[in-house]
N, C-alpha and C positions, 0 to 999 in steps of 0.2 A: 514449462521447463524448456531450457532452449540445449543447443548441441553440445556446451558443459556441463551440463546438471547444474543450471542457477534457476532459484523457483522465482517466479512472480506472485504475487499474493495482489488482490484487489478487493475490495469492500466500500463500507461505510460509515466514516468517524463523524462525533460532532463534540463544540468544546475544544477543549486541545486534548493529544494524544503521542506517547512518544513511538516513534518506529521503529525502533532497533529493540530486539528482541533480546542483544545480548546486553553488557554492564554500561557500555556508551548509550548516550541520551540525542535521539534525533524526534523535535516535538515539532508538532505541526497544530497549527491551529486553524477552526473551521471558522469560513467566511459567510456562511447559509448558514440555515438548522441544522441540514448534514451536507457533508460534501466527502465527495468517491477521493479514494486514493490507490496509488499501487506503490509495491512495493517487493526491490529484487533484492533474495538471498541468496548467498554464493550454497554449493548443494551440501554444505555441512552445515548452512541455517545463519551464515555471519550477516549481518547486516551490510546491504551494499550501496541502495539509494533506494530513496523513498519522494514520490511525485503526489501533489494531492490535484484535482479537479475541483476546481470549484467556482462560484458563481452568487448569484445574489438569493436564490432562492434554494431549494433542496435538491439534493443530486443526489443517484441513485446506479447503482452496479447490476449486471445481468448474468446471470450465473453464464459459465464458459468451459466447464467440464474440465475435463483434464487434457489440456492440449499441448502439445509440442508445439516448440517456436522452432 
């Protein structure tokens, strides 16, 4: 969460997957088996941008608790 209250979200997709969690459509498709992405929502949950990480083989996220930006 940074000094607005916009969350960041990161994980691990594979295949295609859309980011936007509300009725808009933001797909991203993976280039590995799996590939990391993040992804910021404004602090009411709107979808704001979504970055994926990827590469030729599998990528992989580390958990990061619950931290202020």
């Amino acid at each position: 969460m940074d000094a607005q209250g916009n969350v960041y979200v990161a994980g691990v997709y594979s295949n295609g997957i859309d980011m936007d969690p509300g009725t808009g459509v933001w797909t991203m498709n993976s280039i590995g088996a799996n590939d990391m992405f993040i992804t910021k929502l404004t602090s009411q949950g709107s979808f704001v941008w979504s970055r994926s990480l990827a590469g030729d083989n599998d990528a992989s996220t580390f958990f990061m608790g619950n931290e202020v930006l």
